[in-house]
Residue frames relative to the residue before (quaternion, step in Angstrom):
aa qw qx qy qz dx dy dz
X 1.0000 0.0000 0.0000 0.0000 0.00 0.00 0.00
X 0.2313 -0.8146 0.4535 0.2778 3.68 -0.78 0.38
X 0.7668 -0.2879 0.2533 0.5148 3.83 -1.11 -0.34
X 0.3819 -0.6916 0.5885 0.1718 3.24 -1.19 1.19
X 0.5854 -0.4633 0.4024 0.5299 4.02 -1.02 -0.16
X 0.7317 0.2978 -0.4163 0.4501 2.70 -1.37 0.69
X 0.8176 -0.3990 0.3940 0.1304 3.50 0.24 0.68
X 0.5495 0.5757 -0.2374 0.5570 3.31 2.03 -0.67
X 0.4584 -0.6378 0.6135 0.0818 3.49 -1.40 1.35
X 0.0902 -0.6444 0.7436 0.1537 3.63 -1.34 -0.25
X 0.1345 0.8357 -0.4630 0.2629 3.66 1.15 0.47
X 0.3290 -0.7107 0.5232 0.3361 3.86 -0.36 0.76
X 0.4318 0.6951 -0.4305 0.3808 4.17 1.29 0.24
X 0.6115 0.6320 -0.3038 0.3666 3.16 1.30 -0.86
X 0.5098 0.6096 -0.3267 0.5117 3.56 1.19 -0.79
X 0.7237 0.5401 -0.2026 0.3787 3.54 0.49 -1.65
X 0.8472 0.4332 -0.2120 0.2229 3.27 1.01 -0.45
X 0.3579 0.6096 -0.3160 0.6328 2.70 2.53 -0.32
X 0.5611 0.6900 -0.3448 0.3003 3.41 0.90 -0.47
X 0.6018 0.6881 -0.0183 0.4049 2.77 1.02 -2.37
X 0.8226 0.4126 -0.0498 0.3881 3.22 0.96 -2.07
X 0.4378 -0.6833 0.4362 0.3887 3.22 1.58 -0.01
X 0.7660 -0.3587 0.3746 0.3798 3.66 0.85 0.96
X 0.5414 0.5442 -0.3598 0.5304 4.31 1.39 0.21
X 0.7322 0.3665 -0.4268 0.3840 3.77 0.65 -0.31
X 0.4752 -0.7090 0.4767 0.2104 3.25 -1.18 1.15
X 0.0616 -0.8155 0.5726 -0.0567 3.32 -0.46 1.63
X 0.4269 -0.7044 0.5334 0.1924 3.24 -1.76 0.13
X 0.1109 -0.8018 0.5678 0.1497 3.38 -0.02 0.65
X 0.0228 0.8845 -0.4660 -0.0016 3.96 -0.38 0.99
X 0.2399 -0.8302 0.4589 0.2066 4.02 -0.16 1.43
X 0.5354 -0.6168 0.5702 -0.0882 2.07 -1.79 1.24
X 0.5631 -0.1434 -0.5360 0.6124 3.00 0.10 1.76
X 0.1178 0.7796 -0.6149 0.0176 3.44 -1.10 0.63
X 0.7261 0.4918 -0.1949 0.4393 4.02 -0.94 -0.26
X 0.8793 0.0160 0.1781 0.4415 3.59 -1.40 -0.90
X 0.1569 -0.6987 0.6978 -0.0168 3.65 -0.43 1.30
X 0.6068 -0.6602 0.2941 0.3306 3.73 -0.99 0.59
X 0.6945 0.5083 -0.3179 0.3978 3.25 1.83 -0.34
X 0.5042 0.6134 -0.4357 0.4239 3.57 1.75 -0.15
X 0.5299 0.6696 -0.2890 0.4329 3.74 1.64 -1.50
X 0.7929 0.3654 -0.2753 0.4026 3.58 0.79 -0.95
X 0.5868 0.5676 -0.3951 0.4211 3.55 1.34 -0.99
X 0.7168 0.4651 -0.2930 0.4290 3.94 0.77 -1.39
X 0.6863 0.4249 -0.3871 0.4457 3.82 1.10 -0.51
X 0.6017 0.5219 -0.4413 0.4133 3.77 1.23 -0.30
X 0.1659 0.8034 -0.3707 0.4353 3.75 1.44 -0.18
X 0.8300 0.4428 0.0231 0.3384 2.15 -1.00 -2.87
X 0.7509 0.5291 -0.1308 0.3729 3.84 0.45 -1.00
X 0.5485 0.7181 -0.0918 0.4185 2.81 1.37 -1.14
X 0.5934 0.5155 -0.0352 0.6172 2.94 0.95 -2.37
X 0.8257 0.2552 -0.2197 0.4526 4.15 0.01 -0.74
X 0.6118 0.4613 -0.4156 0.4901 3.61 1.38 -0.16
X 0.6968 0.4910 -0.1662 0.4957 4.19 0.91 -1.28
X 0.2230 -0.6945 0.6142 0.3010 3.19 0.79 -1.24
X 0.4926 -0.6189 0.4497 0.4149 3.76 -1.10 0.74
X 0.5344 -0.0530 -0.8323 -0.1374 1.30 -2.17 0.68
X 0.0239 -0.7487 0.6429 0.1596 3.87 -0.95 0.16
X 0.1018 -0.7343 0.6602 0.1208 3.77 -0.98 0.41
X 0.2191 -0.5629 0.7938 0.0704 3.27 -1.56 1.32
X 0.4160 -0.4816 0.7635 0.1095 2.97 -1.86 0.83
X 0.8216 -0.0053 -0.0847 0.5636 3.70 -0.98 1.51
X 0.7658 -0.1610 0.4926 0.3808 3.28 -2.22 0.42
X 0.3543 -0.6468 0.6470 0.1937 4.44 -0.68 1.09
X 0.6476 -0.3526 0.0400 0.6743 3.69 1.58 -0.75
X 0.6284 -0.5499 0.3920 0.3861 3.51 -1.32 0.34
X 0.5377 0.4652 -0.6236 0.3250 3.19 -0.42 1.89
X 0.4398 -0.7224 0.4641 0.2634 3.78 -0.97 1.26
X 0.4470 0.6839 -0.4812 0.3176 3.73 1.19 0.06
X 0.7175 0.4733 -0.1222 0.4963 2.68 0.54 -2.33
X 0.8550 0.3075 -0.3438 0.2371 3.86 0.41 -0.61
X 0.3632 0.6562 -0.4363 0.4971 3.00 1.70 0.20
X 0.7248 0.5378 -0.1708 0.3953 3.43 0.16 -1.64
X 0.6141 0.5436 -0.1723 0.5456 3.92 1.61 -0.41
X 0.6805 0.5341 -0.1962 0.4617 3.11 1.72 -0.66
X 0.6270 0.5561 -0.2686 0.4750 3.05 1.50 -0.80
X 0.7619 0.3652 -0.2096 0.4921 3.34 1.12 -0.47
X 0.6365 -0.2931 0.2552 0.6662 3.89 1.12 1.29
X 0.7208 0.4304 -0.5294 0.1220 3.80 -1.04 -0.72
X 0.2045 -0.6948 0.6631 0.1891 4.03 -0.48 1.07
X 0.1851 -0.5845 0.7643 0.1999 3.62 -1.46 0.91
X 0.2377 -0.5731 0.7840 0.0217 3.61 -1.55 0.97
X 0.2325 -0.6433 0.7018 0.1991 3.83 -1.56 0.31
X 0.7936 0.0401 -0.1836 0.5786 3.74 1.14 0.20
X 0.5593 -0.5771 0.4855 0.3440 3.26 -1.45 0.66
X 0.3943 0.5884 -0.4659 0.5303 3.91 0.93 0.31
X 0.7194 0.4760 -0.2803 0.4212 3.86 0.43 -0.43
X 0.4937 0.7355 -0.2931 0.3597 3.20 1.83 -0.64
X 0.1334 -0.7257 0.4770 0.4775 3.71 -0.36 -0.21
X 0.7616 -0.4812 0.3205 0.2927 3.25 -1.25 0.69
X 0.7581 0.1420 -0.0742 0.6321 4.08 -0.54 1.36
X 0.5194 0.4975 -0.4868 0.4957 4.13 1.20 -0.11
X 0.4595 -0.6156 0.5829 0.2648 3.78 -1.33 0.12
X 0.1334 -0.7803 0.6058 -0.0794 3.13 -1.29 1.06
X 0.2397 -0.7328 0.6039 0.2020 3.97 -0.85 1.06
X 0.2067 -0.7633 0.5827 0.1876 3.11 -0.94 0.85
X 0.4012 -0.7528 0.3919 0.3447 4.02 0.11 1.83
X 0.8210 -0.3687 0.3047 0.3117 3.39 -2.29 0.38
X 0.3153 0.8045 -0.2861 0.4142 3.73 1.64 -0.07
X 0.0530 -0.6701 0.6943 0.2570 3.45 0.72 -1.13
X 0.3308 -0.4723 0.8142 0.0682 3.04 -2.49 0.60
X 0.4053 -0.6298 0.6274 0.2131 2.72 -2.38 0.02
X 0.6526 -0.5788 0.2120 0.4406 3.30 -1.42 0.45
X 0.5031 0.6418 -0.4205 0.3977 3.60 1.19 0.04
X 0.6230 0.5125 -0.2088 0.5528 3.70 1.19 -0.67
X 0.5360 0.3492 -0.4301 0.6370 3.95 1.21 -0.34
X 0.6870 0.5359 -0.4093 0.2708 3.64 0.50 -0.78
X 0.5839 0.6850 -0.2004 0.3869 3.17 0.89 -0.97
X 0.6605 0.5953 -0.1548 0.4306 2.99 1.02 -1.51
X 0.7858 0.4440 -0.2550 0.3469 3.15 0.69 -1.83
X 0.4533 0.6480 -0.3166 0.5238 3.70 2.15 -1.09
X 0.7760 0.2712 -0.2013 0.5327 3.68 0.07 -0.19
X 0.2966 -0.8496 0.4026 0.1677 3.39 1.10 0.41
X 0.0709 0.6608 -0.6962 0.2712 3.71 0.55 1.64
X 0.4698 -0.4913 0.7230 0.1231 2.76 -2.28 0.66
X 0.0401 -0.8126 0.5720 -0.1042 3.45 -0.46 1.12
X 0.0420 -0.6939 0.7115 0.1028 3.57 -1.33 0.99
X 0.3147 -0.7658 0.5299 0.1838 3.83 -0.88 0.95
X 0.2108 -0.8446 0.4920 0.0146 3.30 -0.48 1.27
X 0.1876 0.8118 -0.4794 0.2756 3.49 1.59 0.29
X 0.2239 -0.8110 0.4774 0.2535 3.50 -0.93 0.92
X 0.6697 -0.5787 0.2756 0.3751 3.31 -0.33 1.01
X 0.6378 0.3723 -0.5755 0.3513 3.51 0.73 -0.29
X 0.6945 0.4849 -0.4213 0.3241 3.60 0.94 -1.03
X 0.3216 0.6468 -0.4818 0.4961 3.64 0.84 0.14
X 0.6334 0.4124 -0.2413 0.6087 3.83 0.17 -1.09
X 0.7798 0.3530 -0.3326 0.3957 3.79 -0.04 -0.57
X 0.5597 0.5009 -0.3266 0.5737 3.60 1.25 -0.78
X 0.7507 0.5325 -0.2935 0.2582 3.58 0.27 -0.61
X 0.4731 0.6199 -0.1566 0.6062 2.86 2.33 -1.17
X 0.7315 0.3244 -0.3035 0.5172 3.75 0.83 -0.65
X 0.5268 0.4183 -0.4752 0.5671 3.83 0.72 0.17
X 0.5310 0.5603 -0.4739 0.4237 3.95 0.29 -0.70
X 0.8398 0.4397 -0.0932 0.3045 3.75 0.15 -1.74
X 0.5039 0.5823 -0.2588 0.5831 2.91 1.65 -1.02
X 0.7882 0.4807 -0.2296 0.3081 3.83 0.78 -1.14
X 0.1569 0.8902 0.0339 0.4263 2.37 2.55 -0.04
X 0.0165 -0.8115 0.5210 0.2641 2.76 -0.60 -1.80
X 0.4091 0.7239 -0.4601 0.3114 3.03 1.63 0.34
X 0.5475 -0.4637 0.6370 0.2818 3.29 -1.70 -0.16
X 0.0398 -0.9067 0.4193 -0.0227 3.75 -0.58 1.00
X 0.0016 -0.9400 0.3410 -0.0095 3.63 -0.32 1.29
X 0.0795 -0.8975 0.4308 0.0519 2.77 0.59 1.35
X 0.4448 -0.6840 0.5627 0.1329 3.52 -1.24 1.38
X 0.6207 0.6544 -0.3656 0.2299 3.24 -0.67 0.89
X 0.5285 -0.7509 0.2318 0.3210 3.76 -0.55 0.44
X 0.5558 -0.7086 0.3597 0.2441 3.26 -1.13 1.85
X 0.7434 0.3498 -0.3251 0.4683 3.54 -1.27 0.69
X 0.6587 0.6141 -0.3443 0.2654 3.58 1.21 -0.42
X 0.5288 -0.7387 0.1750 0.3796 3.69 0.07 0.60
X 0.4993 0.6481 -0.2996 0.4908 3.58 1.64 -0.23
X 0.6666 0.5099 -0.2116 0.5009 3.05 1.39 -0.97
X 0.7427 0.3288 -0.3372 0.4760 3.56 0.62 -0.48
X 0.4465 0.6824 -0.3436 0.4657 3.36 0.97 -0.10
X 0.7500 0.4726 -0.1720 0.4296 3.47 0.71 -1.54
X 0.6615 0.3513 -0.2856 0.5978 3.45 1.02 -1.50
X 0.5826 0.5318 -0.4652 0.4017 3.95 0.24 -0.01
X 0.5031 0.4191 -0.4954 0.5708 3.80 0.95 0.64
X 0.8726 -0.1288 0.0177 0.4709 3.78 0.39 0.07
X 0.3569 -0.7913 0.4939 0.0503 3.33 0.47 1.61
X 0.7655 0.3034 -0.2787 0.4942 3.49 0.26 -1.48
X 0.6901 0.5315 -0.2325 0.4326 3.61 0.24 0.05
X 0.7633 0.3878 -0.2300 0.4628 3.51 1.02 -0.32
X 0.1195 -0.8750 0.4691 0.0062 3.63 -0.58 0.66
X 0.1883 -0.8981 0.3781 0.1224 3.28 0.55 0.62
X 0.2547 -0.7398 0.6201 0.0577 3.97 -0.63 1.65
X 0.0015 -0.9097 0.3869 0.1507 3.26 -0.75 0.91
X 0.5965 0.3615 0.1437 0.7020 2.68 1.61 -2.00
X 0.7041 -0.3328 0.4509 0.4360 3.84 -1.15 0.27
X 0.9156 0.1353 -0.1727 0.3370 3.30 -0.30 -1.04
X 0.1401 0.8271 -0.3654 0.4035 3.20 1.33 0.76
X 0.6233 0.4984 -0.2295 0.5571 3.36 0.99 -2.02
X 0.7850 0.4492 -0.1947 0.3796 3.98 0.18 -0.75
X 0.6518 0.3476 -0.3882 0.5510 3.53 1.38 0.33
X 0.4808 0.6937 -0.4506 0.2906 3.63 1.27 0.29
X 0.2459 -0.7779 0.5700 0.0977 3.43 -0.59 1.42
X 0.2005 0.8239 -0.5273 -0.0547 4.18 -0.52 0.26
X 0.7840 -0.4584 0.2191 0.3565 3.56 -1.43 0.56
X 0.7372 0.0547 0.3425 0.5799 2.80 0.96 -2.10
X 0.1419 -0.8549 0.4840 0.1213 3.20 0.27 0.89
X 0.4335 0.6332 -0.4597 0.4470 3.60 1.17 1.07
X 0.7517 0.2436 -0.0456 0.6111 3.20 1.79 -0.67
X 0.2424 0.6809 -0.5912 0.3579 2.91 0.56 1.91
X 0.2750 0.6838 -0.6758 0.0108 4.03 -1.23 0.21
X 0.5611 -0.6083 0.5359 0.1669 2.83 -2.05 1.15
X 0.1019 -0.6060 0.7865 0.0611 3.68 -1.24 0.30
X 0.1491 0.7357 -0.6606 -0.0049 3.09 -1.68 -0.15
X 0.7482 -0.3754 0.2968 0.4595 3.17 -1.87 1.24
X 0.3756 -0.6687 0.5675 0.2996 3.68 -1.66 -0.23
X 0.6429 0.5923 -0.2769 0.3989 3.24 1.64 0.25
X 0.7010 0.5860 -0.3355 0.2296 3.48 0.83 -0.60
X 0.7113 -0.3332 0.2630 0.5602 3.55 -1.27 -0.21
X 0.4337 -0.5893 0.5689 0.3755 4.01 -0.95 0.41
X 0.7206 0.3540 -0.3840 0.4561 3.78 0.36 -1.37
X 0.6922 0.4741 -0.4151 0.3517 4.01 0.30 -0.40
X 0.6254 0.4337 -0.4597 0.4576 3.91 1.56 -0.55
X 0.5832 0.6042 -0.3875 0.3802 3.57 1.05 -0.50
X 0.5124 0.6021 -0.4338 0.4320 3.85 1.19 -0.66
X 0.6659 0.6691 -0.2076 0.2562 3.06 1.09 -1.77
X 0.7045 0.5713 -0.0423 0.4189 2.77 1.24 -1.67
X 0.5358 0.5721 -0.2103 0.5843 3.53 1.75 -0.64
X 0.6518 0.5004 -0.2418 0.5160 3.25 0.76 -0.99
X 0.6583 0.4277 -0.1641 0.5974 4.03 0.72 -1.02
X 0.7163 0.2138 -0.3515 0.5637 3.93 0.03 -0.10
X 0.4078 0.6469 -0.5058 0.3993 3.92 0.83 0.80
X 0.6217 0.4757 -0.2319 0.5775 3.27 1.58 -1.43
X 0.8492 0.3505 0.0471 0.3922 2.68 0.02 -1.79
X 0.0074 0.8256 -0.5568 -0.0914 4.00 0.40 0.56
X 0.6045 0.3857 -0.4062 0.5664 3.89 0.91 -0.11
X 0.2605 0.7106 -0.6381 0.1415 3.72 0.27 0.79
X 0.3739 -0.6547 0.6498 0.0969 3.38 -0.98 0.52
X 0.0990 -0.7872 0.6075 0.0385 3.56 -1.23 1.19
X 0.6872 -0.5762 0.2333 0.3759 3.68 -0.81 0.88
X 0.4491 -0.5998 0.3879 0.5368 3.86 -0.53 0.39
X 0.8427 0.1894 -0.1652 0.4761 3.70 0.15 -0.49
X 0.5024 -0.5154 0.4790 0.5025 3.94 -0.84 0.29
X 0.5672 -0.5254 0.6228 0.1200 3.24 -1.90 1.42
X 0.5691 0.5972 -0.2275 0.5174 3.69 0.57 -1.64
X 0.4093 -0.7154 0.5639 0.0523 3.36 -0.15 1.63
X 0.5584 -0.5711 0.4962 0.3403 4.00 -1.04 0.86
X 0.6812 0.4421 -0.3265 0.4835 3.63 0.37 -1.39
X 0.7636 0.3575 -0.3692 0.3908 3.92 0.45 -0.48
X 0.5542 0.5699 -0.3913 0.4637 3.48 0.97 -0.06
X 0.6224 0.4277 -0.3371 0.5622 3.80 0.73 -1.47
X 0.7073 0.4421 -0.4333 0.3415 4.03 0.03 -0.76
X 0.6235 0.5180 -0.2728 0.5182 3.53 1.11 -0.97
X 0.5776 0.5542 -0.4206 0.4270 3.74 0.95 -0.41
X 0.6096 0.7308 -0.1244 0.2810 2.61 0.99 -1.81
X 0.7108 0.4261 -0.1038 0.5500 3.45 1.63 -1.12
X 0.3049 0.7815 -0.2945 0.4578 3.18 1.49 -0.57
X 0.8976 0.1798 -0.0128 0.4024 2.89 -0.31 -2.11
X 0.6796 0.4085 -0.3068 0.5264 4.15 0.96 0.27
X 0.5334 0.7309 -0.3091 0.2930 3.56 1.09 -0.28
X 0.6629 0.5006 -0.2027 0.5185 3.44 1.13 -0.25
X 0.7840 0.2355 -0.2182 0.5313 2.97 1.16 -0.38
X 0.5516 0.5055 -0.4194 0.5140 3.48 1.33 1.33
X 0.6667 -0.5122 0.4948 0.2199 2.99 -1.42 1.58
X 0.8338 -0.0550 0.2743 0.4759 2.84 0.38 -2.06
X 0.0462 -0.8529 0.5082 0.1103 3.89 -0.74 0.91
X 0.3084 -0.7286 0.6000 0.1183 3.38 -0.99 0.95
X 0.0421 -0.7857 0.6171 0.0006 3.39 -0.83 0.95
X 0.3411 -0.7770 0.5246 0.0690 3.26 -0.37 1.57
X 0.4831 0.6637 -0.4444 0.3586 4.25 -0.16 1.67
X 0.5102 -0.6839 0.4857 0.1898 3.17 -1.15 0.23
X 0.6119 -0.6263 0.2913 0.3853 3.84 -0.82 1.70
X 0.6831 0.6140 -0.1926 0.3453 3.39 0.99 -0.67
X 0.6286 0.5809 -0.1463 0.4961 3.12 1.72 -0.69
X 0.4543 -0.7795 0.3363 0.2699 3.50 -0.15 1.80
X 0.8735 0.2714 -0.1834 0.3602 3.08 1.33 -1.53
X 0.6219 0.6069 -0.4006 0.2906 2.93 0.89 0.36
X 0.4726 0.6422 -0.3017 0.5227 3.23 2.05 0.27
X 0.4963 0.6117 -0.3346 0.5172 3.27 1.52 -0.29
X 0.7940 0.3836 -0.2628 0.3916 3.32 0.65 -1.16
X 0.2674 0.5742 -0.5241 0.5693 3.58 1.33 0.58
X 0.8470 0.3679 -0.2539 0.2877 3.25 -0.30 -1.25
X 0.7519 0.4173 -0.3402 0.3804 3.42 0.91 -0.72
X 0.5430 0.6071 -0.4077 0.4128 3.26 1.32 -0.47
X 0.8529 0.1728 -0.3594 0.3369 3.70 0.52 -0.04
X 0.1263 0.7562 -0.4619 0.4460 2.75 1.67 0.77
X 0.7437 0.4293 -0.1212 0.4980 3.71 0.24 -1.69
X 0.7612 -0.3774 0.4131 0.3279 3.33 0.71 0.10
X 0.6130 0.5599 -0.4593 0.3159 4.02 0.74 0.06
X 0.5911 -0.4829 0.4895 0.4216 3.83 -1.17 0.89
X 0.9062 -0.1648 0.0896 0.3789 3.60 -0.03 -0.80
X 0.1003 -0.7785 0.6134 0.0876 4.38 -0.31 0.10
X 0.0651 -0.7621 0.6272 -0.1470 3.20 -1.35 1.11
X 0.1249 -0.7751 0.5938 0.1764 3.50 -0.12 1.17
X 0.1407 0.7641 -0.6295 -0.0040 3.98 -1.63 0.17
X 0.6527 -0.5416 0.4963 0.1854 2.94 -1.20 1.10
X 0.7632 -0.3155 0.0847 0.5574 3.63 0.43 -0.64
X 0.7043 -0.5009 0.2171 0.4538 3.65 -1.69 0.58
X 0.5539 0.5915 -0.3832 0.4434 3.95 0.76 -0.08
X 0.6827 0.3298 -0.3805 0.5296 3.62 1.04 0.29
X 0.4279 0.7273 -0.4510 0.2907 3.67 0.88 0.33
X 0.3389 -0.7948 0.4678 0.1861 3.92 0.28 1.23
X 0.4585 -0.6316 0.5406 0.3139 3.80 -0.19 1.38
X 0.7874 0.4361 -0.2823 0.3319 3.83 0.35 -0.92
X 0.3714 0.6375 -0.4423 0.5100 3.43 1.56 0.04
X 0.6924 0.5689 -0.2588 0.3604 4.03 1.01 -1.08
X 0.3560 0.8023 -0.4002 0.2635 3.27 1.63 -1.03
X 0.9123 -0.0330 0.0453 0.4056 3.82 -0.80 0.61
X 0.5098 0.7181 -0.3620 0.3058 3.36 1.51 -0.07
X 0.3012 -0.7014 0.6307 0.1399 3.65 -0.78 0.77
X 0.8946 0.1246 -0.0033 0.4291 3.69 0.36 -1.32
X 0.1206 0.8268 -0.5413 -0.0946 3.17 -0.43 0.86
X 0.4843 -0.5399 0.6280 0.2822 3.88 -1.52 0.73
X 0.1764 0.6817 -0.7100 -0.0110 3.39 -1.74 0.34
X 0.1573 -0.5103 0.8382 -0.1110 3.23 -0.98 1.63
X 0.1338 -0.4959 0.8503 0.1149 2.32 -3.03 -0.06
X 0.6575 -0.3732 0.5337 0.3789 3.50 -1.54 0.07
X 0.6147 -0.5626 0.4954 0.2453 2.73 -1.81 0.14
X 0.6241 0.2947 -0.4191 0.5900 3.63 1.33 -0.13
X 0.4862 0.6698 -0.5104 0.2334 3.84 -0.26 0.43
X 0.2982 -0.6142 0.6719 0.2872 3.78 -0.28 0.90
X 0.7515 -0.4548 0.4264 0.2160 3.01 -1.84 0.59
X 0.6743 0.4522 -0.3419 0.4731 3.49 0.43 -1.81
X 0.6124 0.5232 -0.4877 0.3365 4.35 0.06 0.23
X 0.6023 0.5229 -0.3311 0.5042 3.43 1.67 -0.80
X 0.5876 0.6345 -0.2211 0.4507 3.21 1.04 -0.90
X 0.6156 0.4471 -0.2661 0.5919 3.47 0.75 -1.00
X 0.6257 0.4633 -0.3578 0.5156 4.12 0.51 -1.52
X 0.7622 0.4029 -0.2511 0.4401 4.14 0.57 -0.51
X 0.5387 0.4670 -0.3826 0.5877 3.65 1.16 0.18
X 0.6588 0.2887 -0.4083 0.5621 3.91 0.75 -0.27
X 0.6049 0.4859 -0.5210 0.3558 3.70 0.27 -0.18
X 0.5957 0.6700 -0.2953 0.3302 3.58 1.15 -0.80
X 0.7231 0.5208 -0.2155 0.3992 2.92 1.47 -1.15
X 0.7327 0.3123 -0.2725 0.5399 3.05 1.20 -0.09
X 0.9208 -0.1464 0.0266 0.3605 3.49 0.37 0.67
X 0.5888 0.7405 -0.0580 0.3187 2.64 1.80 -1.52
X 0.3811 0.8575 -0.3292 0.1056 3.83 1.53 0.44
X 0.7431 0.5079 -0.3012 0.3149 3.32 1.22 0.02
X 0.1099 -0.9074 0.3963 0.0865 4.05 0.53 0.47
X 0.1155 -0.7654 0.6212 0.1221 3.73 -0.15 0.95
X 0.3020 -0.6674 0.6210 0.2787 3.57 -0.61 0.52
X 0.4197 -0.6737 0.5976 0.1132 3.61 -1.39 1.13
X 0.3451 0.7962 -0.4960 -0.0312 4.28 0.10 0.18
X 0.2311 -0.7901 0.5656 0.0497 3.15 -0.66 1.15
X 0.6377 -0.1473 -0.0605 0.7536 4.14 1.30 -0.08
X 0.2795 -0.5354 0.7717 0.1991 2.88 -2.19 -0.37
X 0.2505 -0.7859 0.5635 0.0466 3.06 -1.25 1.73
X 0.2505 0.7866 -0.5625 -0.0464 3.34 -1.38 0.60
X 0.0559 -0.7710 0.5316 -0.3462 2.48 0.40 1.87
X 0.0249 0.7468 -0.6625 -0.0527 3.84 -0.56 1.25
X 0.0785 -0.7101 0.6728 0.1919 3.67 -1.57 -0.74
X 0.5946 -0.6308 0.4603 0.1914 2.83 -1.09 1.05
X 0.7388 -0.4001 0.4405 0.3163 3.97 -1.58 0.79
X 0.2751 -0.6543 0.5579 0.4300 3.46 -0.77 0.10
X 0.5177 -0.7091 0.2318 0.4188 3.50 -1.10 1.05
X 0.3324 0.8119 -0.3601 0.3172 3.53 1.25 -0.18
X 0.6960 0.4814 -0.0213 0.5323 2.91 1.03 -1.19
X 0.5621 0.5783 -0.2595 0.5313 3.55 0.95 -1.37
X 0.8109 0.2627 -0.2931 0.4330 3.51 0.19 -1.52
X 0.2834 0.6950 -0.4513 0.4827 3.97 0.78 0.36
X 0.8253 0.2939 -0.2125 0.4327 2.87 -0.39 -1.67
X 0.6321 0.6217 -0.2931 0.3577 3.49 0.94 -1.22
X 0.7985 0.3410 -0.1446 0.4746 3.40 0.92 -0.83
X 0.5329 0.2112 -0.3033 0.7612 3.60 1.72 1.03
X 0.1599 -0.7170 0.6778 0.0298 3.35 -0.42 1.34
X 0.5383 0.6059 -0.3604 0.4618 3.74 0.85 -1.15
X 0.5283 0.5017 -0.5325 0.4309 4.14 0.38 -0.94
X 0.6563 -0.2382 0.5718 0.4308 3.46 -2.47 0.56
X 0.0841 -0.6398 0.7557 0.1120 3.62 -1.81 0.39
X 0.7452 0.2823 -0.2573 0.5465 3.95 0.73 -0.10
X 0.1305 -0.6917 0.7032 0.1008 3.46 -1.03 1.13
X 0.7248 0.5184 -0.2930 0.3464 4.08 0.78 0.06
């Protein structure tokens, strides 16, 4: 790897010298996976396309994902956010963000006759589909995850009467089911893994014929980032998590990081909100980001650390993702059928 801004190395010397120093040089300790998960990369580039295939104006229905960069930075360039497809004008085109919707929100849409591209990231797709499956079923469905959050309402909006939503501890005790032979968990694709697993402990008390999803819910990119913290957290003072309040997973990675054992965690939007007094005595600091965070904010959060001392950065990697996804096809057949349109937005 080569020299980050500021002047900062990733040099395997950098270890050696905190070493050397007995644990006094002020290091960085930077995770590995961090940032852009393949379904945020695809939702912000279907946007980006959009905007150079339609021309502006374009309206997304909700936050495209939960970061105030990217949706600022989308505004400037034409993109109206709406919180309902009622706000649309009528016959105008509308992205529904990496969040997923319910079928009442495609309905809506289609009743007001909007052009719609579905930016749903494919894993939550897999999780909606998994609730139509169970629901077709007959099972009783509890989906784990956090109330008001848009993935959630989306999700339980494939089968309302059937979904029940576990958030909090005492949550698990107000579930009411048919048959407690026909019970199965689902669950957001964002949250902390060790806190859906509490959950899940807590629910196969009641219910010992619970049923767990065929494949993990818990999205890859949120699991490797949460590793990712895991495995540098103990040996940070202090961790900076580079995300927006709004952003499930990147509020997680607060939590797990002192979970694992870090002195202190601080989520921010951008390197100008980093409290000098958060630095106070700190030797090591961690820096992650969320999964909706372009890169060039970590980057920026590592040019102020530089200035102050901060010059040496071991990179933390716990996997390497390559994991793409494909355009929605909405889009795809568009582009396909105007070869002449821009084809790179990067």
């Amino acid at each position: 790897m080569g020299p980050y801004p500021g002047g900062m190395t990733t040099s395997p010397e950098a270890t050696d010298l905190v070493d050397q120093d007995a644990g006094r040089t002020k290091r960085v300790l930077l995770a590995k996976p961090r940032g852009y998960c393949a379904g945020v990369d695809r939702a912000v580039v279907t946007v980006e396309k959009a905007l150079e295939t339609y021309g502006p104006p374009i309206y997304v229905r909700k936050e495209i994902v939960h970061n105030r960069h990217v949706v600022d930075t989308l505004s400037e360039r034409g993109v109206i956010f709406v919180d309902e497809t009622d706000e649309v004008p009528e016959g105008a085109l509308v992205v529904f963000s990496a969040h997923g919707v319910s079928p009442a929100v495609h309905a809506e849409a289609a009743r007001r006759n909007l052009r719609t591209i579905d930016a749903t990231c494919p894993l939550v797709t897999k999780v909606h589909k998994e609730v139509n499956r169970f629901a077709r079923e007959d099972y009783d469905i509890l989906l784990i995850g956090h109330e008001g959050h848009e993935e959630v309402e989306g999700t339980a909006g494939e089968a309302p009467d059937r979904v029940q939503l576990v958030d909090k501890p005492e949550d698990v005790d107000k579930v009411q089911v048919r048959d407690p032979s026909r019970v199965v968990w689902l669950s957001q694709t964002t949250l902390s893994v060790d806190e859906t697993m509490e959950r899940v402990d807590q629910l196969k008390k009641r219910f010992p014929d619970l049923q767990a999803p065929p494949s993990d819910d818990i999205c890859y990119a949120t699991s490797n980032r949460q590793q990712a913290v895991k495995a540098m957290a103990p040996e940070c003072d202090l961790v900076i998590v580079v995300g927006s309040q709004n952003s499930s997973n990147s509020k997680r990675l607060v939590e797990v990081a002192l979970q694992a054992g870090a002195g202190d965690a601080h989520l921010v939007d951008y390197a100008s909100q980093i409290d000098e007094q958060w630095l106070e005595g700190v030797t090591t600091v961690g820096v992650t980001s969320g999964a909706s965070v372009p890169d060039v904010l970590v980057m920026q959060v590592l040019d102020h650390l530089a200035e102050r001392g901060w010059n040496h950065v071991d990179e933390v990697t716990t996997a390497n993702e390559k994991v793409t996804f494909a355009l929605p096809r909405e889009l795809r057949k568009d582009l396909d059928d105007n070869p002449t349109k821009p084809r790179s937005v990067r």
